[in-house]
C-alpha positions as CSV (number, residue, x, y, z in Angstrom):
1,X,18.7,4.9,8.9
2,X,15.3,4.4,7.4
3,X,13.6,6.7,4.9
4,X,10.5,8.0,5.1
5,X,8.4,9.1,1.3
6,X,4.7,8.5,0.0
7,X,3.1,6.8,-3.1
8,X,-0.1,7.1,-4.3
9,X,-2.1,4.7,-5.4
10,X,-5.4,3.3,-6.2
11,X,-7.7,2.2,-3.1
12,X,-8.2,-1.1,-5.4
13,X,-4.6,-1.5,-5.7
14,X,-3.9,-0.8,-2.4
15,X,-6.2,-3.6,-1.8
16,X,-4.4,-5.8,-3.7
17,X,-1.1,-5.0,-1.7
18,X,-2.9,-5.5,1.8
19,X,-4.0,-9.0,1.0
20,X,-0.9,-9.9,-0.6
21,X,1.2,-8.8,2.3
22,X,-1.3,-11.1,4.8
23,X,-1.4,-13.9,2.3
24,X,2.6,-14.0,2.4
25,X,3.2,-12.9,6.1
26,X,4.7,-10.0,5.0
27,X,4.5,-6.3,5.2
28,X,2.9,-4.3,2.4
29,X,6.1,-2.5,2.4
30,X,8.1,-5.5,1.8
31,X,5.4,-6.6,-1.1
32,X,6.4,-3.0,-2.5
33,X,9.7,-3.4,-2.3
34,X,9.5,-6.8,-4.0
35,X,7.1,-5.9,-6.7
36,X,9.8,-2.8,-7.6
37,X,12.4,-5.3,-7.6
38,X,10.7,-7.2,-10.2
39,X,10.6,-4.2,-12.3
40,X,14.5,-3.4,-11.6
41,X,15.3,-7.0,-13.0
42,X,13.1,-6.1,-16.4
43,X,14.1,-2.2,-16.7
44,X,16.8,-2.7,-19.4
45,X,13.8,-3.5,-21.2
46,X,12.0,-0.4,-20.6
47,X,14.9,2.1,-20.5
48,X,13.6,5.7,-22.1
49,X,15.4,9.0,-22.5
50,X,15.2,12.1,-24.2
51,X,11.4,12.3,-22.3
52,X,9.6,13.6,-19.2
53,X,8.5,12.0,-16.4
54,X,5.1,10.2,-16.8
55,X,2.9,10.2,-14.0
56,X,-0.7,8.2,-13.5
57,X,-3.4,9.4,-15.4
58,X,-5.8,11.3,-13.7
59,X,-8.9,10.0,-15.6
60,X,-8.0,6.7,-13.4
61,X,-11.6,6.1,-11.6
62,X,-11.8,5.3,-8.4
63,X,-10.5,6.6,-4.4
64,X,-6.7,7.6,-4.4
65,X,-4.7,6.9,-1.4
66,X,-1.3,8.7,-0.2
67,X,0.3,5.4,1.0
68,X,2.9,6.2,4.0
69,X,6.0,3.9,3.6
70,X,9.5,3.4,5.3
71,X,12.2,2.2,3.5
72,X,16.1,1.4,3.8
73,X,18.3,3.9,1.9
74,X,19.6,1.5,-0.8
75,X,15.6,0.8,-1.7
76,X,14.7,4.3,-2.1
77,X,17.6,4.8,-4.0
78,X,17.0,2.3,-6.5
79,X,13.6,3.9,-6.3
80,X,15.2,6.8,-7.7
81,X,16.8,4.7,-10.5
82,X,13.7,3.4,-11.6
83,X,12.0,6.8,-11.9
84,X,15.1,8.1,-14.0
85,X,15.4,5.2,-16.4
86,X,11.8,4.8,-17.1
87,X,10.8,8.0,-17.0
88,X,7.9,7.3,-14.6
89,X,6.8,8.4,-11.1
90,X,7.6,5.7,-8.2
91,X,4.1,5.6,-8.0
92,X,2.8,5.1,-11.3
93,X,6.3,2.4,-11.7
94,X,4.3,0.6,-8.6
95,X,1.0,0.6,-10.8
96,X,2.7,-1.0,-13.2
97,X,4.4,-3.7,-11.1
98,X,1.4,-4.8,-9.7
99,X,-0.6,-5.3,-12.4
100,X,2.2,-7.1,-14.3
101,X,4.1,-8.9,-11.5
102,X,1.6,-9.2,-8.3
103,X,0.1,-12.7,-9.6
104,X,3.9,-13.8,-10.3
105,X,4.7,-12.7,-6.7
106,X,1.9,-13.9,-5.2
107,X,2.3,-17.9,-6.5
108,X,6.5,-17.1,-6.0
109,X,8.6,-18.4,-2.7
110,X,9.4,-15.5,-0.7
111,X,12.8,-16.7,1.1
112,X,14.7,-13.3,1.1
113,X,12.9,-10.2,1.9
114,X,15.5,-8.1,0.2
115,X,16.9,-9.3,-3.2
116,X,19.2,-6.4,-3.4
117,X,20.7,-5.8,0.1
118,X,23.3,-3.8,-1.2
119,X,23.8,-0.7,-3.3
120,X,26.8,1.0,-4.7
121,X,27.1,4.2,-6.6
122,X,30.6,4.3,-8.5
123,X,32.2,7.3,-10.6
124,X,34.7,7.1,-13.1
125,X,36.5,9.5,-15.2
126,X,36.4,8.9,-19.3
127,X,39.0,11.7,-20.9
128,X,37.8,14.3,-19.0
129,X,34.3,12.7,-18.9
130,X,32.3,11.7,-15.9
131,X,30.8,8.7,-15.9
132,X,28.4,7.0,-13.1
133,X,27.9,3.1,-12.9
134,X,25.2,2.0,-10.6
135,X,25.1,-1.6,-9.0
136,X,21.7,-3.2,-7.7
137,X,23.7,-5.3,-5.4
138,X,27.4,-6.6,-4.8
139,X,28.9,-9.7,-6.8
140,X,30.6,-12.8,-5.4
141,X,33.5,-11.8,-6.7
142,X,34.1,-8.2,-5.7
143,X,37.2,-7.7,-8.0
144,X,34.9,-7.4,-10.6
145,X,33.4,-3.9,-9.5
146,X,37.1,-2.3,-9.2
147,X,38.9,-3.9,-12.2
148,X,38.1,-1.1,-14.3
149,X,39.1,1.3,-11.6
């Protein structure tokens, strides 16, 4: 099952994307998907709560685009993660990535187009409490994930 949603973005940014994706061979989805990944590894950095959603400003010069993409259901849902833990739109997270990870990306060895191929969502129960873990991914060692449980 693929999932279909929009970003918007910045005709200069979405520039930026386009020659990225010919430069490595690869979709400008897949350079999406790898710039947000970037971000996922550094959101425990970033984590905010207690605020709203942010969104890009719109004082940003320039031609907006709505950028059409397709992605698997375990992307979009870390998608999703992003946006709640950082307390930013998908597309102003995206902004962000490629201004602070595109030149990283760009000189980096693509050799797996999905970093995170996996995505598990886990509940627990705390006295009475419910409590979520979410996991980018699956361990080696899977008995790790279910010790607790």
């Amino acid at each position: 099952m693929i999932i279909e949603t929009t970003l918007n973005i910045q005709d200069i940014l979405l520039e930026k994307i386009t020659l990225t994706a010919e430069l490595k061979g690869i979709s400008r989805t897949e350079v999406i998907i790898h710039l947000l990944k970037m971000v996922m590894k550094d959101a425990p950095k970033h984590v905010r709560n207690g605020k709203r959603i942010e969104y890009q400003s719109r004082h940003n010069h320039g031609i907006w685009r709505t950028l059409h993409i397709q992605i698997r259901p375990n992307d979009y849902e870390c998608m999703l993660d992003l946006r709640k833990f950082l307390k930013m739109s998908v597309s102003h997270i995206l902004a962000y990535a490629i201004n602070k990870y595109l030149d990283r990306l760009i000189k980096s060895r693509i050799t797996d187009n999905y970093h995170y191929t996996n995505y598990l969502l886990l509940k627990d129960d705390i006295e009475g409490i419910p409590c979520w873990k979410l996991i980018w991914g699956i361990p080696r060692n899977l008995e790790i994930l279910f010790h607790e449980y």
